[in-house]
N, C-alpha and C positions, 0 to 999 in steps of 0.2 A: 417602511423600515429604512433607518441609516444606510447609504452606501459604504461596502465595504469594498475593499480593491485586493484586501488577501484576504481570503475564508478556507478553512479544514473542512470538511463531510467524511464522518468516518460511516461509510456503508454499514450495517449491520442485520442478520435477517437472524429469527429465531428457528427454523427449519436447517437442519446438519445432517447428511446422509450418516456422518462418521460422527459424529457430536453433536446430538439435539440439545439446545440452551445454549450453548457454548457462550454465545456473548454474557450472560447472567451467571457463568460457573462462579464459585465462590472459589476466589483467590487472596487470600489474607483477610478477609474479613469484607472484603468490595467484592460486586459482580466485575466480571475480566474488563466488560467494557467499558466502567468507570475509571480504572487503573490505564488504560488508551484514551478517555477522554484526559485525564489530570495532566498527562505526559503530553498530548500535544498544544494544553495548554499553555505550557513551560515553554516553548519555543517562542523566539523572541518577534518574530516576522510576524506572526497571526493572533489579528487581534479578535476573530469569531470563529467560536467552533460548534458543529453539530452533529450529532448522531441523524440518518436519514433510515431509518427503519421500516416495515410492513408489520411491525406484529404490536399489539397494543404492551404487553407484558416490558417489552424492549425500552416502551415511548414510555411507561409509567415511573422505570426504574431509573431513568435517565433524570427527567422531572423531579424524580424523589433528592438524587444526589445535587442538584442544583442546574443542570447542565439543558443546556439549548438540543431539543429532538423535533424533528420532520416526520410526519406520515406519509410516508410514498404507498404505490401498487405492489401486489403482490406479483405481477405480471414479468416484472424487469428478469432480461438474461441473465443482467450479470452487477455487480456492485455498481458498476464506472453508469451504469442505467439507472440506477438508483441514485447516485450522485447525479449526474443532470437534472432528474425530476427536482431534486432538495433546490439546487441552485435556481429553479427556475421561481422560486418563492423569494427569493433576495433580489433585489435591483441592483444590480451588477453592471459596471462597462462592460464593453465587451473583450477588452483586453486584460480586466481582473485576472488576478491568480486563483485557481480552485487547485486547493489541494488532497488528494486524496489516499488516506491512511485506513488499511484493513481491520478490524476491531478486532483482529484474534494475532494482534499483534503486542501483550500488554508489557513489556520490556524493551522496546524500542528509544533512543536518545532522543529527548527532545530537539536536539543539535541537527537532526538528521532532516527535520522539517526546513528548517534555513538552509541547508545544502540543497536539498531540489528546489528549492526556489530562486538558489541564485543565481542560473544560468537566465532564469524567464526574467530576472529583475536586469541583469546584463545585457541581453542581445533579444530585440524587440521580436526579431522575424523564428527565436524558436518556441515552438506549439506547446511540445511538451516534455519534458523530463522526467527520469525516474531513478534509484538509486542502485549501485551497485555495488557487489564484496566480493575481495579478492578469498578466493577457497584457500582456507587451509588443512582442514580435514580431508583425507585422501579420500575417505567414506562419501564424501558429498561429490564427490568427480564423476562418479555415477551412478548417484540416487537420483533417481528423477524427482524426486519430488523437490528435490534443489534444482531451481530452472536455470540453467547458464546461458552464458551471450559472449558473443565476438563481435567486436566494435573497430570502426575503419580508424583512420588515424587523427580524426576530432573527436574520439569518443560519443561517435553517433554510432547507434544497434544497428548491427548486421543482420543479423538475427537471432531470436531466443529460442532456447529447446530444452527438454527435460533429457535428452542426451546428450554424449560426452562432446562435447564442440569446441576448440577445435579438433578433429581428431589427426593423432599425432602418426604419420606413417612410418617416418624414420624415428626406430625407437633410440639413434643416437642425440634428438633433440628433445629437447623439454619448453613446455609451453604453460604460460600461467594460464587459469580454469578463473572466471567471475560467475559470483552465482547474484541473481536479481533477486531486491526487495521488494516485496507489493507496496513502497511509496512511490507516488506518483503527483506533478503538478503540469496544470494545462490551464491554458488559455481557454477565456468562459467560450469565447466561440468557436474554438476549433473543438472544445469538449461536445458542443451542438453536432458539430461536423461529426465527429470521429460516432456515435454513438446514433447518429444515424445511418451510419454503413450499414450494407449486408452483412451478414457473418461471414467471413475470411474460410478459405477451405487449409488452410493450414491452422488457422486458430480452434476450427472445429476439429483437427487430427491430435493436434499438442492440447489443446484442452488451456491455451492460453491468450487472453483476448489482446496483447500489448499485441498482438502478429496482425491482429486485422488491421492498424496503423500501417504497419511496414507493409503489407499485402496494397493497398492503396493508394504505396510511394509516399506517404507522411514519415517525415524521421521522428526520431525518440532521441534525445542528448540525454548520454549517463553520466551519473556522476558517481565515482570512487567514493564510499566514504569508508573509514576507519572500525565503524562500527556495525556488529553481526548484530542479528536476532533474532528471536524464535521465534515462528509458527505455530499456536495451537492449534492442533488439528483433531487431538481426541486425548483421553484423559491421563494418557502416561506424559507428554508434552506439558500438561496443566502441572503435572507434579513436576516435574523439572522445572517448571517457571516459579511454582513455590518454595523448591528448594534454593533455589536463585536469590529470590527475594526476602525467605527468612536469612538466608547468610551472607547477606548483603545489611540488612536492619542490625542485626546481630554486632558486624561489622562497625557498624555507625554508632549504636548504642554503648561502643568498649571507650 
């Protein structure tokens, strides 16, 4: 295969404790994870993109819509494990860009792919990046399921938590709240590196595996960007992303 030096791997598994299919839900008329493959192919940086799946259902529907699919194990912990297996099929530098976008993500800006990638395209020595939004629903300050982070003064992760962080003790100051997107871009080899760790005892407490990096002394550079988006995670989410997207086309169609 061609070398490619920027590639996408949108992890995807067909097994959901909260949402079985999820990748294959019918959203406008596409399965969700064709509406995440189209979008990141819109971003201007990446020129291959693939779905890296376990389940045949996932790899068929991908094929059907035109789009490049991986057969990985059903074994891997976690997405970021499923992405290295996919990469490890492409002949990659070792300093390639891998980047890595959630599949239950189908509203996300294709713009948002160029922004994590351009700190790795800037400064050689960082591993890996990820994105970040500033909260402005008061509601998400503390829902855990909105993961926030406090960042030192180069916007490298302090740390991520599904609690309120920073927490404020003088309730005469006020502190801005960032909640983290599951986009993500790494260097193909520190991707080797990082995914061969043990599991982190704080990533197994938070239930979030960017900590086993930070647990290890590896930074994480974030980037602000402009743009929110939604998380499917079970089928009231899916109806807000349709509701989004009929009045969004609606929009365009006047």
């Amino acid at each position: 295969m061609m070398k490619r030096e920027i590639v996408c791997i949108i992890p995807s598994r067909y097994e959901s404790s909260r949402f079985p299919g999820k990748p294959l839900a019918d959203l406008c008329g596409k399965p969700m994870i064709q509406h995440v493959y189209e979008r990141v192919a819109k971003a201007k940086a990446v020129p291959y993109v693939a779905v890296a799946t376990d389940d045949q259902r996932i790899f068929d529907a991908v094929e059907k819509f035109g789009g490049n699919a991986v057969m990985t194990a059903k074994t891997h912990r976690s997405g970021t494990d499923r992405l290295s297996e996919a990469v490890k099929t492409l002949n990659l530098s070792a300093d390639a860009i891998v980047v890595n976008i959630q599949g239950d993500q189908p509203i996300f800006e294709p713009v948002q792919v160029d922004e994590v990638i351009e700190p790795l395209l800037k400064d050689q020595a960082i591993q890996m990046s990820t994105l970040i939004y500033k909260i402005i629903l008061d509601t998400e300050i503390t829902h855990p399921h909105a993961v926030k982070v406090v960042l030192d003064h180069h916007n490298f992760a302090l740390y991520f938590s599904r609690a309120t962080i920073p927490y404020v003790r003088d309730k005469n100051l006020k502190a801005d709240y960032y909640k983290h997107h599951g986009i993500y871009a790494y260097r193909r080899d520190f991707l080797d590196t990082f995914t061969k760790l043990p599991e982190g005892k704080l990533e197994k407490l938070e239930a979030l595996e960017q900590l086993r990096a930070l647990e290890y002394g590896y930074k994480i550079k974030c980037v602000i960007t402009r743009h929110d988006s939604v998380e499917v995670d079970n089928e009231q989410e899916l109806d807000r992303v349709r509701r989004i997207l009929t009045e969004k086309n609606n929009y365009i169609s006047k």
